[in-house]
C-alpha positions, 0 to 999 in steps of 0.5 A: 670065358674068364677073360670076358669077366676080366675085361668087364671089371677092367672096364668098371675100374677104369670108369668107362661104359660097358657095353657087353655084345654078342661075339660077331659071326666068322662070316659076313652077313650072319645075323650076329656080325649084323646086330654087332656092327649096328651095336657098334654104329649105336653106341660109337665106342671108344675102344673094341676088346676081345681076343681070338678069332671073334676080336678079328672078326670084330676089326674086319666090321668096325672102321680102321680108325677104331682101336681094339684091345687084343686081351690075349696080349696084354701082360697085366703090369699095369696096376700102379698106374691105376687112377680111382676115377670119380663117380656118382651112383648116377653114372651110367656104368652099363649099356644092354642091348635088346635082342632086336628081335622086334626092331633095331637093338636099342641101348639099355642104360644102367647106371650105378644105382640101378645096378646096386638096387637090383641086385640087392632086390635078387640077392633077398629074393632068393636067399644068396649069402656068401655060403652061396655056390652058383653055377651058370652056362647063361651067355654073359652077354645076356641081362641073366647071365651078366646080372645073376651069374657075374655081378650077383657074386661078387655084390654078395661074396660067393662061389660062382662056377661058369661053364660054355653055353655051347658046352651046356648045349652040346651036353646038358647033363654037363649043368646039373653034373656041375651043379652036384659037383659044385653043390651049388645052390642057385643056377638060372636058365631059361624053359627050354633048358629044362626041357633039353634035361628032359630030353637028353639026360637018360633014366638011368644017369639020373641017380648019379646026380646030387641036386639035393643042394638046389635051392634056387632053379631060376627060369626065367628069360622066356615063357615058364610052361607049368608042364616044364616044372611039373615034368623036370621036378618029377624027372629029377626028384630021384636026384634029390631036386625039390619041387619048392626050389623051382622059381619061375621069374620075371624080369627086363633089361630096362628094369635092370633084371629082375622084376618078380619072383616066386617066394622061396621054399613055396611051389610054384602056382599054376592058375587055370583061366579060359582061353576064350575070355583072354583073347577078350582081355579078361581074366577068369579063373575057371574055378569061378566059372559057371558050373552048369557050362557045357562040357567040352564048350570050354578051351583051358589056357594054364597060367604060371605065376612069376611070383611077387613084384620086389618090394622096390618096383612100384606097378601098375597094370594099364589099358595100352591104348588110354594108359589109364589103370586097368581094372580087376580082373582085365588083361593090361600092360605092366608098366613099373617104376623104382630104383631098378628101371633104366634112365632110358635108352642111349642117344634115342629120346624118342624110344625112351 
């Protein structure tokens, strides 16, 4: 809730280290109360902040010697003893912590400047001004939610409307009623966002909704599916939604967030390649094929494009096992430098 977004900022003004986390599970054992106690072991905070049930939860894993500040029970009397701590751009501002889906969740450090950077490089890329009205239900422990959905309004000056993720998932009309509501402009979800609207949100509740104003509908955070953009564009266009407002994005907690992004006002492309020649690591466009193929012989995988890469990131795509650039038209690795991209992973050396 609010209070989370305060505590961030009480944390920026008094020069400390962010390290947002997921609220531990109720129960012993649950996949979040393990991936909040090795955040905790990681990272060796100072100071554990929260309120509610998650806070003690939260003292219930961590040592006893480690203090924790119950938010609920703060009285907010403190601004004159409020000291300007003394910082660079080079200060590290901010850990993200990666899912650990892969392997153990590893420390994303963000400095200043990268935070600055990024979100200069998202703020021109889709167009935000300070008339600019965002919604979100994005959890603000997430690089997305916490990037695009915190930080992107207050840097540029605008409205922001949060709602619960359990909110948007018990009722996903809920998002796009607050986007009419609100009149936003930008809001950002992952694919299967768009896919839950689709599936739960009748025909008929449909012409009620006002989405006429969305300018920027963000997916990102997982694989985009070109039928997800097709199908939602179609389903919703009796709202006012246009097809040029569906952006399909790339980005990292190691490159702060964003990477790449489909230009405004244009249609999202959708390239058609052979399955076949990828799984070898080539690229082929099946337009380019050979027409007199045999019908049928063909297996076709649709490829939708994250856009450009910001003018800030320089990239190469690279042969993953010599590190050499990969040439025209061969499957590679991304690797990408710029202002935006992560000094490295906290106390882990050999990760970073």
């Amino acid at each position: 809730g609010l209070r989370f977004i305060a505590a961030l900022f009480g944390c920026l003004y008094a020069g400390a280290i962010v390290v947002p986390n997921y609220p531990p599970g109720l129960r012993e054992g649950t996949k979040s109360s393990s991936r909040f106690l090795r955040v905790v072991q990681d990272a060796k905070p100072a100071v554990v902040i929260g309120s509610g049930k998650s806070l003690e939860t939260a003292q219930s894993i961590v040592s006893a010697e480690l203090p924790c500040i119950d938010l609920d029970s703060l009285t907010g009397q403190a601004e004159d003893d409020w000291i300007e701590p003394k910082q660079s751009q080079s200060d590290i501002t901010l850990i993200q912590y990666t899912s650990g889906s892969t392997s153990h969740p590893k420390g994303v450090m963000l400095t200043h400047e990268n935070l600055l950077a990024n979100l200069q490089t998202i703020s021109m890329t889709t167009g935000t001004s300070v008339s600019s009205v965002g919604v979100c239900w994005v959890p603000p422990y997430h690089d997305m939610g916490l990037i695009s959905c915190i930080f992107l309004p207050v840097y540029v000056g605008f409205k922001g409307v949060h709602m619960s993720p359990h909110q948007f998932l018990l009722k996903p009309r809920c998002w796009l009623e607050a986007i009419s509501r609100y009149q936003a402009t930008i809001s950002v979800a992952p694919n299967f966002a768009y896919e839950l609207c689709l599936d739960r949100i009748a025909e008929e509740q449909k012409t009620d909704l006002d989405l006429s104003s969305w300018e920027a509908a963000l997916n990102g955070t997982e694989p985009v599916h070109h039928e997800t953009l097709s199908r939602f564009s179609k389903a919703f266009s009796v709202s006012g939604f246009k097809s040029t407002a569906m952006l399909p994005c790339y980005g990292m907690a190691e490159a702060t967030l964003w990477v790449s992004g489909k230009p405004m006002k244009t249609d999202p492309i959708v390239g058609r390649f052979s399955k076949h020649d990828l799984e070898r690591g080539l690229v082929v466009p099946l337009d380019q094929l050979e027409t007199n193929a045999l019908p049928g012989t063909l297996q076709e995988k649709c490829l939708v494009s994250t856009g450009r890469v910001a003018e800030s990131l320089d990239l190469k795509i690279v042969n993953a096992r010599t590190g050499s650039v990969s040439a025209t038209n061969r499957v590679g690795e991304i690797i990408i430098a710029g202002q935006s991209v992560s000094p490295g992973y906290w106390k882990n050396s050999k990760a970073t």
